[in-house]
Every structure is written in structure tokens, then in C-alpha cells.
RONU-255606 format. One line per field, with one value per residue (C-alpha): x, y, z; residue number from 0; residue in one letter. Coordinates in nm, 2 decimals. Example, Ala and Ser with C-alpha at 12.3 -4.5 7.8 and 13.67 -1.06 7.14 Angstrom:
c1	[1.23_1.37] .
c2	[-0.45_-0.11] .
c3	[0.78_0.71] .
i	[0_1] .
aa	[A_S] .
! end
This chain:
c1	[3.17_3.22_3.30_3.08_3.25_3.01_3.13_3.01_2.98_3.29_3.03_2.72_2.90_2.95_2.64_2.50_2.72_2.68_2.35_2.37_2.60_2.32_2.02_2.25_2.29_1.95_1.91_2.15_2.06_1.63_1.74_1.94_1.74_1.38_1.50_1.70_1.45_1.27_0.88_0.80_0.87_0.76_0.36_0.39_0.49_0.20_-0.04_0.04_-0.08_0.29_0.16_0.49_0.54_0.23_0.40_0.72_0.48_0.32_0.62_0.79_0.48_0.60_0.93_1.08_0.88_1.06_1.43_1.34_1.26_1.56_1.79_1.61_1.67_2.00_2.17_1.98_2.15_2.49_2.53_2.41_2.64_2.95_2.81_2.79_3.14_3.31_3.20_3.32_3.67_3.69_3.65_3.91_4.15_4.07_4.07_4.26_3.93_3.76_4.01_4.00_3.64_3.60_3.88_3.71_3.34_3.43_3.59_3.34_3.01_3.18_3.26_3.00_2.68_2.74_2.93_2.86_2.48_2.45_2.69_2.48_2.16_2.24_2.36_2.00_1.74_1.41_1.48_1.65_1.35_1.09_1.27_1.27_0.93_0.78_0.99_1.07_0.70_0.72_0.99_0.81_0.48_0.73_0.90_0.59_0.49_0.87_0.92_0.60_0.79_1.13_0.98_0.77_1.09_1.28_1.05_1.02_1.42_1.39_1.17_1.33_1.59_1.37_1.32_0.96_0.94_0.67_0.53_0.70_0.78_0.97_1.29_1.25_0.90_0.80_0.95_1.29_1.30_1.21_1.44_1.72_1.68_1.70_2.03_2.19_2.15_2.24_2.53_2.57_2.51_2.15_1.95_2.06_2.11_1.79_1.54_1.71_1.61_1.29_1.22_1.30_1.07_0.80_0.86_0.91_0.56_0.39_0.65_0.63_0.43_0.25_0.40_0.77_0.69_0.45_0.49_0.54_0.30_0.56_0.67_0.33_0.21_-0.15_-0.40_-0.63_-0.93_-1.02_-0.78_-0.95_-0.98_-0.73_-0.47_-0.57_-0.51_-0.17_-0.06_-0.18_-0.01_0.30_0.28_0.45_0.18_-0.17_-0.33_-0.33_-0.50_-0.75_-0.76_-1.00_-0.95_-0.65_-0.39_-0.56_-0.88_-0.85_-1.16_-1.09_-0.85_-0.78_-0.71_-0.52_-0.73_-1.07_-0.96_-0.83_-1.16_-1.39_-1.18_-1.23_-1.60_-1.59_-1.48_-1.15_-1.30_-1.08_-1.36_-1.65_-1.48_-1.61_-1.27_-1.49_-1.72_-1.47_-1.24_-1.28_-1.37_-1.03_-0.94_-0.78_-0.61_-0.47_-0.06_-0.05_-0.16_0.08_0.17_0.04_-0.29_-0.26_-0.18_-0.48_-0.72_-0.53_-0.62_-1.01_-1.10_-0.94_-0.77_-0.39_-0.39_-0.51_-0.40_-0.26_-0.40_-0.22_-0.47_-0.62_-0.74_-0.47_-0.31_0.05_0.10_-0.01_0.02_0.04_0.01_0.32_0.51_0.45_0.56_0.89_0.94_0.94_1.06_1.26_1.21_0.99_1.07_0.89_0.99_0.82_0.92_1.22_1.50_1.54_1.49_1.72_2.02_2.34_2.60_2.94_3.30_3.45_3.17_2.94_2.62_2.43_2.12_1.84_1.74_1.35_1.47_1.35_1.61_1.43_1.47_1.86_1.91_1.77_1.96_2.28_2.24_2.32_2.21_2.09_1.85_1.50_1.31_1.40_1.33_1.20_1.38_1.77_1.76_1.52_1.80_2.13_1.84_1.81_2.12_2.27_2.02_2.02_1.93_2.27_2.44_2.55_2.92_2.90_3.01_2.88_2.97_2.72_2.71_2.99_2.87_3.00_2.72_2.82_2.55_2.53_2.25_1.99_1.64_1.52_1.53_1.49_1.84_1.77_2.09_2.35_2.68_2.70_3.02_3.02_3.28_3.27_3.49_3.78_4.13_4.28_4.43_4.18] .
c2	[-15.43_-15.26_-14.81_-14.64_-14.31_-14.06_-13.87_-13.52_-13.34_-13.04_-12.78_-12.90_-12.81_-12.48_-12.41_-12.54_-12.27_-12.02_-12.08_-12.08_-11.78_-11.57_-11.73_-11.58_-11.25_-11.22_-11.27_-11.07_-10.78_-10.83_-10.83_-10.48_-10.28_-10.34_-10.28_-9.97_-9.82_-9.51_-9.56_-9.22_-9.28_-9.60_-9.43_-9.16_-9.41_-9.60_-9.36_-9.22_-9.58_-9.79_-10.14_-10.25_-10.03_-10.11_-10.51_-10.35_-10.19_-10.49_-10.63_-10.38_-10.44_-10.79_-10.71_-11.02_-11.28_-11.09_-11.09_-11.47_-11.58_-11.43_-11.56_-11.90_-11.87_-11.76_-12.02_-12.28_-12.19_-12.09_-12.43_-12.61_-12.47_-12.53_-12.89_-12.97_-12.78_-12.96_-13.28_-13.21_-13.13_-13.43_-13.64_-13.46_-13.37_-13.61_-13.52_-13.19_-13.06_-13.00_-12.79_-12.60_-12.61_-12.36_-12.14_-12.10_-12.11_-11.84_-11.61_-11.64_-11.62_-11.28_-11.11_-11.19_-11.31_-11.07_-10.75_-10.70_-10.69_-10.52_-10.24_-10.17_-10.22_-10.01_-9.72_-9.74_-9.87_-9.71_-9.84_-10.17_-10.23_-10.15_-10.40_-10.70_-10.67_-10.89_-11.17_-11.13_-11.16_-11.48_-11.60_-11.47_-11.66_-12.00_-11.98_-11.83_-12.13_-12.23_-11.86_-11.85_-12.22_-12.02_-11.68_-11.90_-12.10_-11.77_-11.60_-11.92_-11.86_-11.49_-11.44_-11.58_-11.33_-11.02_-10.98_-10.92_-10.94_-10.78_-10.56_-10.21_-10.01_-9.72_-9.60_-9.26_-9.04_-9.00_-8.65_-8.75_-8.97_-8.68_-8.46_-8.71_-8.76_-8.44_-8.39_-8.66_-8.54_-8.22_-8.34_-8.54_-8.19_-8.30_-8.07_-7.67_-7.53_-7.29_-7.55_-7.77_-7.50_-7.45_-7.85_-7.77_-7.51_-7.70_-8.00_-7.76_-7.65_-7.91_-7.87_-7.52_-7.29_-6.97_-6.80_-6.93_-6.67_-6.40_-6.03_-5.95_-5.73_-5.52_-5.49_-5.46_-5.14_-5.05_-4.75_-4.61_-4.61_-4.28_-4.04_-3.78_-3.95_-3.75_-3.87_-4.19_-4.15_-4.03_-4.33_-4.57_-4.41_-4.38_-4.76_-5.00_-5.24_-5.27_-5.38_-5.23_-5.35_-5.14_-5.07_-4.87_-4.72_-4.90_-5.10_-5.47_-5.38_-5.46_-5.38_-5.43_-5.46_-5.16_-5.23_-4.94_-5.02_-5.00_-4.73_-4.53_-4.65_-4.47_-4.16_-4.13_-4.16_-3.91_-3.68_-3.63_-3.55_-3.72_-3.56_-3.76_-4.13_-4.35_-4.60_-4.81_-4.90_-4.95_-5.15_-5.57_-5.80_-5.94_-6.27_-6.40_-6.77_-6.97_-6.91_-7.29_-7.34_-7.55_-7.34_-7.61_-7.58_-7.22_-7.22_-7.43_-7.21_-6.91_-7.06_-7.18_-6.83_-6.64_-6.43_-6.28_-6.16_-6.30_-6.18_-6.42_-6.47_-6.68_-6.93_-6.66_-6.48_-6.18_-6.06_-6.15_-6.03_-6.09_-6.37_-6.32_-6.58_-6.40_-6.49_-6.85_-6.82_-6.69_-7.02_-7.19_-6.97_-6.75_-6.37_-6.22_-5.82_-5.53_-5.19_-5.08_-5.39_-5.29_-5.52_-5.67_-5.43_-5.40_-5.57_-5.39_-5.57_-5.46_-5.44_-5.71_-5.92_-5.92_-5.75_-5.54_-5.69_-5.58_-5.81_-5.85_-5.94_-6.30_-6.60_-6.72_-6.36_-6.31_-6.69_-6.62_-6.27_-6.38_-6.75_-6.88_-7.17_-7.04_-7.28_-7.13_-7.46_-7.28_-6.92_-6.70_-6.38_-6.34_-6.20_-6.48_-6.73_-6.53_-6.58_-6.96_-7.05_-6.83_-6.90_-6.57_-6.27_-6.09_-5.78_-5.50_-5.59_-5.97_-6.20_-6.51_-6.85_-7.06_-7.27_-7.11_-6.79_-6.48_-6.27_-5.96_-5.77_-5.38_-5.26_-5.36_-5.20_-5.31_-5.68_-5.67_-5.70_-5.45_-5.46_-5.73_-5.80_-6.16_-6.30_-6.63_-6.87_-7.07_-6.94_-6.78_-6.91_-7.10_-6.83_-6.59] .
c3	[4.09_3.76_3.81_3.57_3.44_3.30_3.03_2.94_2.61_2.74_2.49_2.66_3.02_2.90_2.80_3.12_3.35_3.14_3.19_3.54_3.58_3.34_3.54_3.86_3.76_3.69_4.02_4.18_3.93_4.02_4.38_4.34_4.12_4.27_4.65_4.52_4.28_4.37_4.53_4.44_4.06_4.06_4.23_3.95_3.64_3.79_3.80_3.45_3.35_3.33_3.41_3.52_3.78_3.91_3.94_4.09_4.35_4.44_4.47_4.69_4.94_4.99_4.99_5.18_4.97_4.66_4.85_4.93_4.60_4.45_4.72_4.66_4.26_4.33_4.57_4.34_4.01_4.23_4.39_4.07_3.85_4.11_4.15_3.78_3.66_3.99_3.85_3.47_3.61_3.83_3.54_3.35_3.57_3.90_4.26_4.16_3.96_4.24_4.36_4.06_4.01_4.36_4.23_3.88_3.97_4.25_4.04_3.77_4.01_4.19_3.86_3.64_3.85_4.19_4.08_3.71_3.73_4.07_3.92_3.61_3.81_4.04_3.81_3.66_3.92_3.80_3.44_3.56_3.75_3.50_3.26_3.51_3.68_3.48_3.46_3.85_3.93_3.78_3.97_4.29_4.22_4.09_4.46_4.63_4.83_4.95_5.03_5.24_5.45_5.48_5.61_5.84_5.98_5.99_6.19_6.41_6.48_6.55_6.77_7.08_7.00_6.96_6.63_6.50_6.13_5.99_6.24_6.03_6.34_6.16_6.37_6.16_6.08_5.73_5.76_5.89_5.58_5.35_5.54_5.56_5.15_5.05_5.30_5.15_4.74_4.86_4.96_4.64_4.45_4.30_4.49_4.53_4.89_4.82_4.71_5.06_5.25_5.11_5.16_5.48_5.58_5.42_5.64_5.96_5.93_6.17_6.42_6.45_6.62_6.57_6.86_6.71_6.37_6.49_6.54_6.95_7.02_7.12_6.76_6.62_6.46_6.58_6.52_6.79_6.65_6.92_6.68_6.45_6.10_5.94_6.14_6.09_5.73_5.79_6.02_5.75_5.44_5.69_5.74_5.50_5.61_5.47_5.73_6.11_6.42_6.53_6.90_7.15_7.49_7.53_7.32_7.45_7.32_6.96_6.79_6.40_6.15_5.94_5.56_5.37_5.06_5.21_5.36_5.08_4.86_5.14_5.12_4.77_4.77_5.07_4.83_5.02_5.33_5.56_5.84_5.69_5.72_6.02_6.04_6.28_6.02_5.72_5.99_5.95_6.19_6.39_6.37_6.66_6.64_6.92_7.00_6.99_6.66_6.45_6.12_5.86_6.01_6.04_5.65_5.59_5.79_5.61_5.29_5.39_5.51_5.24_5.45_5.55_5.84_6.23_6.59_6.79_7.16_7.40_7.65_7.88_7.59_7.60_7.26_7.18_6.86_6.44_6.21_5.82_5.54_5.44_5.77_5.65_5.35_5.43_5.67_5.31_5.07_5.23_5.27_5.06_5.01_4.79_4.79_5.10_5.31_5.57_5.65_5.94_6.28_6.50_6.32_6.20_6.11_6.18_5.97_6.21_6.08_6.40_6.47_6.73_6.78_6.98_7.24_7.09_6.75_6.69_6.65_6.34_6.19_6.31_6.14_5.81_5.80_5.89_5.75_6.14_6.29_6.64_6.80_6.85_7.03_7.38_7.32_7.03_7.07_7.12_7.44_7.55_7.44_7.65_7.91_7.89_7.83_8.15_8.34_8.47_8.36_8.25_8.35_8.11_7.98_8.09_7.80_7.70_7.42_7.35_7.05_6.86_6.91_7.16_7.27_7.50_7.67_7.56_7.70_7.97_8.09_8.38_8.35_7.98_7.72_7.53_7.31_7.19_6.99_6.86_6.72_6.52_6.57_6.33_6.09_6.32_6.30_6.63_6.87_6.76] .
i	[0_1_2_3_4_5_6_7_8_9_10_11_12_13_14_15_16_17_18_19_20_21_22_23_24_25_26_27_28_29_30_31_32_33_34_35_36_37_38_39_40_41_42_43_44_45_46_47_48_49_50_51_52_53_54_55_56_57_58_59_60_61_62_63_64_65_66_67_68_69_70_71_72_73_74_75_76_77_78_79_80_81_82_83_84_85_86_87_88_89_90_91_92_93_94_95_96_97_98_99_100_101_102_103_104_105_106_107_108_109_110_111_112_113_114_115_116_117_118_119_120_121_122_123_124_125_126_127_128_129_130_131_132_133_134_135_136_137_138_139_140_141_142_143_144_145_146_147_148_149_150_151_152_153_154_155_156_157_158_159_160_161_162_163_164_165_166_167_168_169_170_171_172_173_174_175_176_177_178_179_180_181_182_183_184_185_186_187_188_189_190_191_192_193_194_195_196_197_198_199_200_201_202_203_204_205_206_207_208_209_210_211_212_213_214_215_216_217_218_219_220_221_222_223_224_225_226_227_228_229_230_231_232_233_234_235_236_237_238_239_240_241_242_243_244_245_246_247_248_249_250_251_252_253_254_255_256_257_258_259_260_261_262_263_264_265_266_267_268_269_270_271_272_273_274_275_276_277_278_279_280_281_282_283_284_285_286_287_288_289_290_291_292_293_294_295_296_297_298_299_300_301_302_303_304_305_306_307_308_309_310_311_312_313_314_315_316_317_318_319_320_321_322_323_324_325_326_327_328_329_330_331_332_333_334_335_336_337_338_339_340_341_342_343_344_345_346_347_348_349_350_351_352_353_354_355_356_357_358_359_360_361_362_363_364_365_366_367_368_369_370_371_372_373_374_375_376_377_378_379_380_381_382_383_384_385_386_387_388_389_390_391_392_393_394_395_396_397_398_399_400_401_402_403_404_405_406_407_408_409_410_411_412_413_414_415_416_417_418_419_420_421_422_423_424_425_426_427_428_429_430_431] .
aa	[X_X_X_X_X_X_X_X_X_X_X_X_X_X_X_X_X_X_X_X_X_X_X_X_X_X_X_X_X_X_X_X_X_X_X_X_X_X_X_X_X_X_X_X_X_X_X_X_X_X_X_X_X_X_X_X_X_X_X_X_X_X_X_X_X_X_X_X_X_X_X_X_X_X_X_X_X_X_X_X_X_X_X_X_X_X_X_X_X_X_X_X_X_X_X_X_X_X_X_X_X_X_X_X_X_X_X_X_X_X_X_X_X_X_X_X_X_X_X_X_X_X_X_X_X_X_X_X_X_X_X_X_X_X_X_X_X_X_X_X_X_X_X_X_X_X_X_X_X_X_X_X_X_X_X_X_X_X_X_X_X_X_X_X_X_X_X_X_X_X_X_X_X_X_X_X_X_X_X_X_X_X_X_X_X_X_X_X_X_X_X_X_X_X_X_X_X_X_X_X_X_X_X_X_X_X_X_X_X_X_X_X_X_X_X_X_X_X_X_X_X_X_X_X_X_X_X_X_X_X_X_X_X_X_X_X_X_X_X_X_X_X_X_X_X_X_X_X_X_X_X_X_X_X_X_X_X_X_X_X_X_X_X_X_X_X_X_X_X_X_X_X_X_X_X_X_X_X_X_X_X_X_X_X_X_X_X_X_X_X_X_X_X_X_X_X_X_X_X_X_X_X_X_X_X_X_X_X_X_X_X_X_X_X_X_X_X_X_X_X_X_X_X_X_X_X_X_X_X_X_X_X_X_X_X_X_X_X_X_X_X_X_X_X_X_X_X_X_X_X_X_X_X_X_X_X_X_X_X_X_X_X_X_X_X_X_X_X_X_X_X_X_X_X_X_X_X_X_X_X_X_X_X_X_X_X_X_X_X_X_X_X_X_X_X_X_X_X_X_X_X_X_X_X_X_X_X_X_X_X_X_X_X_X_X_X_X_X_X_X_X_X_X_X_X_X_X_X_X_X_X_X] .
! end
């Protein structure tokens, strides 16, 4: 029997693998820039009327038909093009071509069809992905019914092993994802330790509480309502606050809310006659929320009623202490000061670089002050915290470290810490 050599035009072979090796990148490229481009950018471009981010969307939402068809393309054109160039060099250079087929076609697939385009469509991925949409969504729909057979025999191999493809269970909450995002490009330098923060407090919202931000009612400033009006007048243009809660016969009974403005209107049109105001009448209704109320819905009932200001009541109905829409604010923004706001209460920081704290002063407050990262899940005030955490109720003088911090006990009432000196750790040198 006669051998039948097949020879090959050597330019036609060329054009055939670099074919293959473009055809491969494309590819590789498809595959890297759509999984890595942004889904947030790609919504907005949509919405703004881009018509091919609205096909990278689509194909986002079958995400493992798209990786299959471009693993499908790609192994194709890969093992095509090593096939065909092993075969050219076998006829040129015998048994030894084959050897130098792997060596060349590996080299040339790794640099130019795997590294090169994932590189570049990585650097760009919104723009990469916006430029290959189209052309990928063809590919998709070419492959679509061999996909659909591999994803069906892939899942068949799975799931004695556990794996359930397709069913989305998330491991992290939207939230964490946000949260986790913004960590990371802040620690890339794209996003500014203020606008993290803020981020931050936005997403803390529905995990905390109103009891975690409001005013003890041991803190709060009140008005009896039973005091001749002109002292009235005196307490509320004495208060950096505009609005007071109004009490009668005893400090639980809240009857109103005193607003310095309404106030102050009424004693103009009583012609100054602090004698002639009735404060019960110009006093508004109280609002009283539940302590349990999550702070984003407390924002959004802040926001329905039009109002600023609501008492917070704990489950038996007894007061524990005021809400504002500014308190909420400051969980996002930070704290907001005018020139009648006071700092902190009950915090004086010391040349050594601790601080005396009274015991009632809330962990959220001492954090933001100090820029600290005491946890407040287990306690609200400071005290309440040297509390948990010893699970006793401390002595005068007794010293304590938890989480990098020193806290020493100054003062004590009864059961109650009234006064205490933190020390951070964090920055002292070894032997300190």
C-alpha cells in the first residue's frame, strides 16, 4: 500500500494558528471582562439606554451557560490549532515536530491567547465588556444547546458529592457584600476613610437599634410643666436644645413636647407677658416609639411624619429616653455640631492620652470621640460594658484589659460606676 504525504501551504498554516490563537483570546478575554465587570455600572449604563449592557446583563444572569460557551469556544480553537500545527511540523521535521509542536503552541497559547487578553481585559472590564457583548452573545446562542448537555452532565456528577448548582444560596448578605467592597477599595485608596465610614453607618442602620443611639433618660433634659411660666421661659432659653419634654406631677408623666420656637412665637404675641402663656397648650403632642425599633425604620417613620423628635418607651410602656432624626444622622455622617451643641459629656481626655469617662457615657459616643473601636452589641454605656465583661460589678480602684483597652474604676455610687479612666493599647510600645 502506497503512504500518502499531505503537504501544506507553510503561509496557509500560519494563517490558520493565528487564527486560532486570535479566536482564543477572544475567548479568554470574553470570559475575564464580563465575569469581572461591575453589575452596578452595567444596571446604570442600562438604564441610561446602552443596549449593550442590557446583553451583558442578560448574560451575567446565565452566568454558567456564558463561562461554558467560552470554555467550549476555547478548548475547540486551543486543541485545533495544536492538532493542525503538530501535524505541519511532523511533516517537516518528522517524529521530532511533535515535540516541538507542544513546546511552541504552549508558549504561544500562554502568552498571547491566556495572559495577554486577560491582562488588558482585566485593566478595563466595564469597557472590555461593553465592546464584546455582542459578539459573545453570539457565541452563547452558537454553543447554547451543547452548553445546556454539559451543564446537564455536570450537574449529574455533582450532586452525589454535594454540590447543588443553581440553587444561589449566598454565604454573605447583600450588606456584607457592600460592606466587604467598600473595605476592600479603601484599602486600595479609591474610597476616603470618611465616605467608608459613612458607607458604614448607612449599612448599620437595620442592625441597629433605637435603644443603641437614644438619650437615657437619665441624660435627658425635661421641663415641668407645674413651674410658673417665666421660669419656664428661662429653662428653655438656657437649653441648647429646641425641643424639651414636657412632664407633670412627676418626671414619668410626660405630657407634651415643648418647642423653643412656638414657644418664643406665643411670648411675642403675649406681648411679653411671660404670666399670660399657658405652656400646656403651646406644648405638642409626644411621640413615643418602641425601644426595639430598628433605626432605618425609625428614619422612615421620622421622614413620613415630618417630625424630629419621639420618646422612646421600652415594652411595659415606661420612658427610656429621646430619639432625634439628628441622632440618626450622626450614625451616617458623623457628628453634626452648631454653635450651641456641647461636646461630648462626661469625657476629658488626658495629657497621657487617656480619658475620664463617666460611666453613663454611651460606647457609640466614646467611639466616635476618640475614633475607638469599643464593641457596643453587649452594652450601650461604658460602665455597662466594665459590667459585662467582669461579670461583676467592680470595686473602686480595681483595674481591668479588655480588648486592648485598660479601664480602672474611679468612682462608684451604689452599684452604679460612676467614673472611668480608659487607656488604649493599641499604640504602646512593648514593655510599656
Amino acid at each position: 500500500m502506497e503512504n500518502i504525504e499531505i503537504h501544506t501551504n507553510p503561509f496557509l498554516a500560519l494563517g490558520i494558528v493565528i487564527l486560532c490563537l486570535a479566536l482564543s483570546a477572544f475567548f479568554s478575554g470574553s470570559e475575564t471582562a464580563l465575569t469581572a465587570a461591575s453589575r452596578a455600572r452595567m444596571h446604570a449604563l442600562e438604564s441610561a439606554g446602552d443596549s449593550r449592557a442590557g446583553i451583558v446583563n442578560r448574560l451575567l444572569m446565565a452566568k454558567e451557560r456564558l463561562i461554558g460557551a467560552m470554555l467550549i469556544g476555547n478548548s475547540i480553537v486551543n486543541i485545533g490549532a495544536s492538532a493542525f500545527t503538530t501535524t505541519v511540523l511532523v511533516q517537516f521535521f518528522g517524529a521530532e515536530g511533535a515535540i516541538y509542536a507542544t513546546v511552541a503552541m504552549s508558549i504561544l497559547i500562554i502568552i498571547f491567547a491566556e495572559v495577554m487578553p486577560k491582562t488588558m481585559a482585566i485593566s478595563t472590564p466595564d469597557r472590555s465588556a461593553l465592546l464584546l457583548a455582542r459578539p459573545v452573545a453570539l457565541v452563547v446562542a452558537l454553543f447554547g444547546p451543547l452548553t445546556l448537555a454539559i451543564e446537564a452532565v455536570v450537574r449529574g456528577l455533582l450532586r452525589p458529592f454535594g454540590f447543588r448548582i443553581g440553587e444561589n444560596v449566598a454565604v454573605l448578605s447583600a450588606a456584607e457584600e457592600l460592606r466587604g467592597a467598600v473595605d476592600f477599595l479603601h484599602s486600595e485608596g479609591s474610597v476616603e476613610a470618611d465616605a467608608r465610614k459613612m458607607f458604614g453607618g448607612l449599612l448599620d442602620l437595620a442592625e441597629l437599634e433605637v435603644s443603641d443611639i437614644m438619650v437615657h433618660r437619665t441624660k435627658m433634659r425635661t421641663i415641668s410643666a407645674d413651674l410658673p411660666p417665666e421660669e419656664i421661659v428661662r429653662e428653655v432659653l438656657s437649653s441648647p436644645h429646641t425641643r424639651l419634654p414636657l412632664w407633670s406631677g412627676s418626671a414619668d408623666n410626660i405630657i407634651g413636647v415643648l418647642h423653643a420656637k412656638d414657644l418664643l412665637r406665643a411670648y411675642d404675641a403675649a406681648g411679653g407677658k411671660a404670666t399670660d402663656l399657658n405652656v400646656r397648650e403651646i406644648a405638642l403632642d409626644p411621640w413615643f416609639v418602641p425601644d426595639t425599633n430598628s433605626l432605618q425604620d425609625q428614619l422612615k417613620a421620622f421622614l413620613a411624619k415630618k417630625m424630629h423628635f419621639a420618646l422612646v418607651v421600652d415594652e411595659y410602656g415606661e420612658v427610656m429616653g429621646l430619639v432625634t432624626l439628628e441622632d440618626i444622622l450622626e450614625e451616617i455622617v458623623g457628628d453634626i455640631r452648631d454653635e450651641h451643641d456641647v461636646r461630648v459629656q462626661g469625657l476629658r481626655p488626658l495629657p497621657d492620652g487617656s480619658v475620664r469617662v463617666d460611666g453613663s457615657v454611651p460606647i457609640r459616643d466614646l467611639n466616635r470621640a476618640m475614633d475607638w473601636d469599643l464593641p457596643d452589641e453587649e452594652a450601650t454605656t461604658i460602665a455597662g460594658l466594665v459590667i459585662h465583661e467582669a461579670q461583676t460589678i467592680p470595686d473602686t480602684g480595681q483595674i481591668f484589659t479588655f480588648y486592648s483597652y485598660r479601664f480602672e474604676v474611679l468612682r462608684k455610687a451604689r452599684n452604679r460606676i460612676t467614673l472611668l479612666k480608659i487607656t488604649s493599647l493599641h499604640r504602646r510600645k512593648p514593655g510599656e
